[in-house]
N, C-alpha and C positions, 0 to 999 in steps of 0.2 A: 646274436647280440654281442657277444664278446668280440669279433671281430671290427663292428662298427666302432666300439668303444676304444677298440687303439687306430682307427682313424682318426678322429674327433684330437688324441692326445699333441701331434706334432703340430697343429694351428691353434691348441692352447699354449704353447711352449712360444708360439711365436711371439703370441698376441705380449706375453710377457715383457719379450726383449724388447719391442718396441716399446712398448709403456718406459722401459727404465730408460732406451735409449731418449725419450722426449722428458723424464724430469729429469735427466742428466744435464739438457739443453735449457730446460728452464732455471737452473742451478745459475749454469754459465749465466743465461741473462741476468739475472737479477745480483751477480756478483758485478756484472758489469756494469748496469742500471745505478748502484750501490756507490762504483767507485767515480764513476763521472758526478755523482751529486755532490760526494765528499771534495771533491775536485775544485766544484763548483762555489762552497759557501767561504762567503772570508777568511782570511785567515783573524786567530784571536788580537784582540788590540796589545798595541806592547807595553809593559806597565808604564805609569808616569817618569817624566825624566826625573822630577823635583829640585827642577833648575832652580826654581831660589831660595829653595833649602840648603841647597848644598853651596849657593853661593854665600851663607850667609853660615852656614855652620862647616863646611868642609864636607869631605867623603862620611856620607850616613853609615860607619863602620862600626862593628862593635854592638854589644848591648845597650849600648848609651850613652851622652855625649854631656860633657862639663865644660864649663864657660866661667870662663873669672871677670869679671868688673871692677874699675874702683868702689864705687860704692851704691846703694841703695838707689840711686834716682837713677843712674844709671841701668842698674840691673831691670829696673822696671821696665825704661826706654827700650831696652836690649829685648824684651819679650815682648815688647807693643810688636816689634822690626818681625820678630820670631813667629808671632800670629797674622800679622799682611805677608810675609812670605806663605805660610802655609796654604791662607785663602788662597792666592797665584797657585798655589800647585796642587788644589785640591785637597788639600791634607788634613782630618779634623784634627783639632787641639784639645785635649779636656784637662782635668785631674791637678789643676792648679793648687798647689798647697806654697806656703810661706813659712820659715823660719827668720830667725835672731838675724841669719848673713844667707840666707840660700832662698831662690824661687822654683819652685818646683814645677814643671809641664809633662806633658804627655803627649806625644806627635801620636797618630793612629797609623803609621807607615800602612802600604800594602804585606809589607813582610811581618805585620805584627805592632806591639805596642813599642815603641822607642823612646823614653825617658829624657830629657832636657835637662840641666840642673845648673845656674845660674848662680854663683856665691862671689860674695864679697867679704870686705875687711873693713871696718870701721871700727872707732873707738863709740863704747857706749853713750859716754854724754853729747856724742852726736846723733845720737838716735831720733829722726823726722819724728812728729808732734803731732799729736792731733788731739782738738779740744774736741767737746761733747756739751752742748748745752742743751737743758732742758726748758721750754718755754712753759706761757701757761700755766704755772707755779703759784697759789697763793688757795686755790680750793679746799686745801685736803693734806689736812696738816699731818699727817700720818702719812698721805703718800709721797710727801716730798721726804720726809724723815729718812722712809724707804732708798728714796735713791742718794740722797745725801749717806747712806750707810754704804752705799757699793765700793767696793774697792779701787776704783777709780774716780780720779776729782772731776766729776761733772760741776757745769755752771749753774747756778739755778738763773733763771728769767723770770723774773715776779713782777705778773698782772696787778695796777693798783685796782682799790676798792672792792676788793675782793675780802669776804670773811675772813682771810689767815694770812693776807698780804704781809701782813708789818710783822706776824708772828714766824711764816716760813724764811722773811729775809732775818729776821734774829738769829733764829735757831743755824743758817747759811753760815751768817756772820760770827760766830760762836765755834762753828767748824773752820772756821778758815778759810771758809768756800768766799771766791769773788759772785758779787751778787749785782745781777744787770735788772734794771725797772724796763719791762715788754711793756714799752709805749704804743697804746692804741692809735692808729692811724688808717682814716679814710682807706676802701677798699673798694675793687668795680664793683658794679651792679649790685653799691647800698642804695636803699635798702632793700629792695627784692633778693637778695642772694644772700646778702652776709652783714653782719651786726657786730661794726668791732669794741662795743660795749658803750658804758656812760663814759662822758666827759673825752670823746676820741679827739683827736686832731685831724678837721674838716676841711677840705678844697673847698675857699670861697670866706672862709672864716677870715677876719682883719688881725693884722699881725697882736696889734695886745692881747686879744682874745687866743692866739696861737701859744704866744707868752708866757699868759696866765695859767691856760691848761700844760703845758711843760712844768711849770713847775709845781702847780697843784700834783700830780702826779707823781715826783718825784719826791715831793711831800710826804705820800701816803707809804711809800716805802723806804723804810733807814736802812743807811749802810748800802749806799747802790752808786756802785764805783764805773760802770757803764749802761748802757744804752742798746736795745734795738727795736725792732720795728712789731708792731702786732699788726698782721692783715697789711693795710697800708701800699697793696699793690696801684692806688690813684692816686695819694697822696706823695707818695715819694717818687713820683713821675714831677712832681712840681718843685721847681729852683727854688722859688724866690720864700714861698713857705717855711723849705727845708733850710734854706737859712738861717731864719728866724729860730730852727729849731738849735741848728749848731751851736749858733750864737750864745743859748742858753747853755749847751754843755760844755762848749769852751770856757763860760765866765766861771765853772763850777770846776775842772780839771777832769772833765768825764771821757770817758771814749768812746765811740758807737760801733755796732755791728750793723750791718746790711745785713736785714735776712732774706733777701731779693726775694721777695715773692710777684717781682716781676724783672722780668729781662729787661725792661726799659728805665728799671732805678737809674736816679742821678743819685743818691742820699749819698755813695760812700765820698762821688767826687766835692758835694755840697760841703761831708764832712772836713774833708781836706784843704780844700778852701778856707774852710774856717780856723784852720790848725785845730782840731780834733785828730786826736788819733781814729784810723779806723782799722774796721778789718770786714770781709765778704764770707757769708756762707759759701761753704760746696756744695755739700750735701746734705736733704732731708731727709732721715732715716725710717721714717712712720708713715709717711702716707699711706702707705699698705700695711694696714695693723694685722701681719701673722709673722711669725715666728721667720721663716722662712723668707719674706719679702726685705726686714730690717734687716737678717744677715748677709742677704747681698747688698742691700747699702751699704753697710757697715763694712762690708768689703772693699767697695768703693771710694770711703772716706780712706781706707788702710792704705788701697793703692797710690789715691793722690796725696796722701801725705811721704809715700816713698818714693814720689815721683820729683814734688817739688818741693820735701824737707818738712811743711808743716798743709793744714788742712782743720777747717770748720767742720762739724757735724750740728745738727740740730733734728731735737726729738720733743716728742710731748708725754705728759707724765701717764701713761696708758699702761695698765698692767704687763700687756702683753712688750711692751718697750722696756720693762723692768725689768722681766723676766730673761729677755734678748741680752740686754747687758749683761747681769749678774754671769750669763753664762760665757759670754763673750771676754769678760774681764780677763782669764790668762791667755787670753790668746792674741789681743792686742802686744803684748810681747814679747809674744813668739812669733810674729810679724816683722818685729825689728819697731816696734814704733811703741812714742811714751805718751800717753794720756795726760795732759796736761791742763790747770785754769787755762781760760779763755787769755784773760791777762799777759799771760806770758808767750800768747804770738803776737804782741803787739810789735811792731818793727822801734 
């Protein structure tokens, strides 16, 4: 037995080296298997050039990049230019903030966040304008009260025939506030859709009858130094009516606002015609009644009044539009921009 058992030992010794000599060999292959695949996949893409970033800002160096402008409309224009560059180079933008003389941005570089900072030099009393008009006005003599207390001079628009009509333009008028008569006018799809109250101004109605209701209206509320439009997206498609209305606030020394509630108004050129002063909304700030929806209008009124110096807003007297304001009031300017009467963008 013993002797059997150290035969058997030098062809277990063999079996061994062979074995390591074949993972030795599988090693190799698959180191080689390995390196031709790695060989094989693309190479990584090379980051973006940010060719029109850098044509428009210089070398992306540094923690961060300052831009001086003459003034506010500019600085705005300079950031339109700064966010079509980005889009071209794939670049997100966010983190927009605004002060007194400075725009604030945020490029998302591949290397990180990279800051923008856009200031200018102006003298205060050139500070771009932006009115605020409230329509809708005459329901809720308390809630106009409300916004007549904000720290900013909004417009009141006061609806005639309305329970508080003559009592909210008082109370307007008493404050100091310019107070516009929200003349009802024909609207599409009345009356299936929309109701723009008694005694409106009608497509189809004969000019005295037009007339009459302009100044029956005008009537119902004292102290009403302008004019705009309620609904009236069909009526103020029509020439020869809106005439007839001018007509009336020319004889009177009124001005009108176009609250364009349609792209295809003539009213502001009707009023011009007539030598009426007038002036165009920009922006509606409420159609989305949340918190969140007004302050990016509200945004947008900020932008285009430091774009092109002044700018309309217009809102309806909804808690949550009250609320929006009130808290918005310091930061109108720290924008760079003065809340002003309606009145005083008139050219």
């Amino acid at each position: 037995m013993p002797r059997r058992a150290e035969r058997k030992a030098p062809r277990t010794r063999r079996w061994v080296w062979v074995g390591a000599w074949l993972a030795c060999i599988a090693l190799v292959a698959l180191a080689y298997l390995l390196g031709r695949r790695a060989a094989q996949q693309p190479p990584s893409p090379p980051p973006p050039a940010l060719t029109a970033l850098q044509d428009l800002l210089g070398p992306l160096e540094g923690p961060s990049a300052e831009i001086r402008v003459a003034d506010a409309a500019a600085a705005a224009a300079f950031v339109d230019e700064l966010r079509q560059a980005a889009r071209r180079d794939g670049v997100p933008v966010a983190g927009e903030s605004r002060g007194p003389s400075r725009i604030r941005v945020r490029l998302d570089l591949p290397g990180g966040p990279y800051p923008v900072v856009v200031r200018w030099a102006r003298p205060p009393a050139e500070a771009p304008r932006l009115a605020v008009v409230i329509d809708d006005m005459g329901r809720n003599l308390e809630r106009a009260r409300a916004f007549l207390d904000l720290p900013i001079p909004v417009t009141p628009s006061v609806l005639p025939y309305l329970k508080h009509s003559a009592d909210v333009a008082r109370l307007a008028t008493a404050r100091g506030r310019v107070v516009l008569l929200h003349l009802p006018m024909e609207p599409r799809g009345y009356p299936r859709r929309a109701d723009p109250g008694p005694h409106a101004l009608m497509v189809g109605l004969p000019e005295a009858e037009v007339r009459a209701r302009v100044r029956q209206a005008l009537e119902s509320v004292p102290g009403v130094r302008g004019v705009n439009n309620h609904m009236g997206s069909r009526f103020t498609e029509q020439s020869e009516p809106l005439a007839w209305v001018m007509d009336e606030l020319a004889s009177r020394g009124l001005f009108f606002l176009d609250s364009l509630t349609t792209a295809r108004s003539v009213a502001f050129e009707a009023a011009r015609r007539a030598g009426v002063p007038a002036l165009r909304r920009d922006v509606f700030i409420d159609n989305e009644r949340t918190s969140e929806a007004i302050g990016r209008q509200l945004e947008r009124a900020v932008a285009r009044a430091l774009r092109t110096g002044r700018a309309v807003a217009i809102g309806h007297p909804y808690p949550v539009t009250l609320k929006t304001l009130r808290a918005w009031a310091p930061r109108f300017g720290e924008a760079g921009v003065r809340v002003v009467p309606l009145e005083a963008l008139l050219p």
